[in-house]
N, C-alpha and C positions, 0 to 999 in steps of 0.2 A: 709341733712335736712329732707328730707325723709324719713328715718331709723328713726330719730329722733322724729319724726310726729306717726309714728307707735307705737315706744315705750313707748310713752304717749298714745296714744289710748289703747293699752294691760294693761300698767298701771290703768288705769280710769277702765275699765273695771274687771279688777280683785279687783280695790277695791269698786267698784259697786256691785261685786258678795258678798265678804266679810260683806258688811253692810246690804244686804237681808238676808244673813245669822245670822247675829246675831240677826235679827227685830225676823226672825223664831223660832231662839233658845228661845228668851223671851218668845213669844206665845209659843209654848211648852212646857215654865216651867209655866208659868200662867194656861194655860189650865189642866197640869198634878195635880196642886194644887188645882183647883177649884173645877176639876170632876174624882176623885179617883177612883170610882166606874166602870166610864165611861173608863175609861183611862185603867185599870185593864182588861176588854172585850177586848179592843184592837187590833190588831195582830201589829208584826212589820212594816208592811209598812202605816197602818192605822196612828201610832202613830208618822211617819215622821211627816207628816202635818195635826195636829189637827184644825177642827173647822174650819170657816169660814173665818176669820181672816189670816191664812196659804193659804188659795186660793187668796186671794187681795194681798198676798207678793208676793206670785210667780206671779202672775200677773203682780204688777208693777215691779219686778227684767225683764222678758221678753220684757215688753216696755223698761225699760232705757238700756236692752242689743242690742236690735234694733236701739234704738236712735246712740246710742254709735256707735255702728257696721255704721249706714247711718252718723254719723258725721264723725270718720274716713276715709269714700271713699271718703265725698266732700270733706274733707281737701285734701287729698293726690292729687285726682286731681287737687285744686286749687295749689299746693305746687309744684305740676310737672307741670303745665302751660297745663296739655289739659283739661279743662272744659270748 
């Protein structure tokens, strides 16, 4: 049961990762569209995460990875019986 407790948490987790990623990918391609000019200055590590919008993603991707990561340990505790 435990095993099993885990590999839904990894699950959730990795499709938690997946859908920040793609919110980023849009802001990226919105951003790259909007401000050509901008975008063209760039260097490569700039144009990972354009604009302010890309900080509020990675933002809430690290809360729900924490959430995740603290729901996980209180399950498995409760699911082993020492909480």
């Amino acid at each position: 049961m435990l095993i099993s407790w885990w590999a839904l948490v990894v699950a959730a987790i990795c499709a938690n990762l997946m859908f920040w990623l793609r919110q980023l990918a849009r802001v990226r391609r919105r951003f790259m569209a909007e401000h050509p000019a901008e975008w063209g200055r760039m260097g490569r590590r700039e144009q990972s995460n354009p604009g302010p919008q890309a900080g509020r993603i990675l933002l809430w991707h690290a809360c729900t990875f924490i959430l995740l990561i603290a729901a996980g340990g209180i399950g498995a505790a409760g699911i082993s019986g020492k909480f």
